[in-house]
C-alpha positions in Angstrom: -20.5 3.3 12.7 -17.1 4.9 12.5 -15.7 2.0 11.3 -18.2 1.8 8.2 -17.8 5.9 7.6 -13.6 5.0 7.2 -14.3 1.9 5.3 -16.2 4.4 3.2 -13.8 6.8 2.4 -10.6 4.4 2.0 -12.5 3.1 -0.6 -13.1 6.0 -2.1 -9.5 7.4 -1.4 -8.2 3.9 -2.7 -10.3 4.6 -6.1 -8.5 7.7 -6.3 -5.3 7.0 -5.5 -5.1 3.2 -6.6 -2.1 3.8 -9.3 0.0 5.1 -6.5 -0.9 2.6 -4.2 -0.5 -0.3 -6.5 2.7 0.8 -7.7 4.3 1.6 -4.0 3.0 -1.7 -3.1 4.3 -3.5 -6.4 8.1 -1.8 -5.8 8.2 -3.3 -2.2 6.9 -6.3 -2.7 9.8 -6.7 -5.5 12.2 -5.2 -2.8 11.5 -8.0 -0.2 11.7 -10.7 -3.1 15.2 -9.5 -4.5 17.5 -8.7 -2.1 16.0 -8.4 1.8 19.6 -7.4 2.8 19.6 -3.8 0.5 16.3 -2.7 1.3 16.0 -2.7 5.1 12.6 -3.7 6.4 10.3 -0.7 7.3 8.1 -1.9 10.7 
């Protein structure tokens, strides 16, 4: 049940916020691609 109830709001939060999330996720997916070695891995 909890499970559903977050799947629930990050959709609604991703509906929201999807420009900012898309973008963030666009800019370090360029990051990796270009140059690994200047952008240092965030885990």
């Amino acid at each position: 049940m909890n499970i559903i109830l977050k799947k629930r709001l990050k959709t609604r939060n991703n509906r929201l916020f999807r420009p900012k999330l898309f973008f963030a996720k666009a800019v370090s997916l360029l990051n990796l691609s270009k140059k690994p070695g200047k952008f240092p891995a965030e885990n």
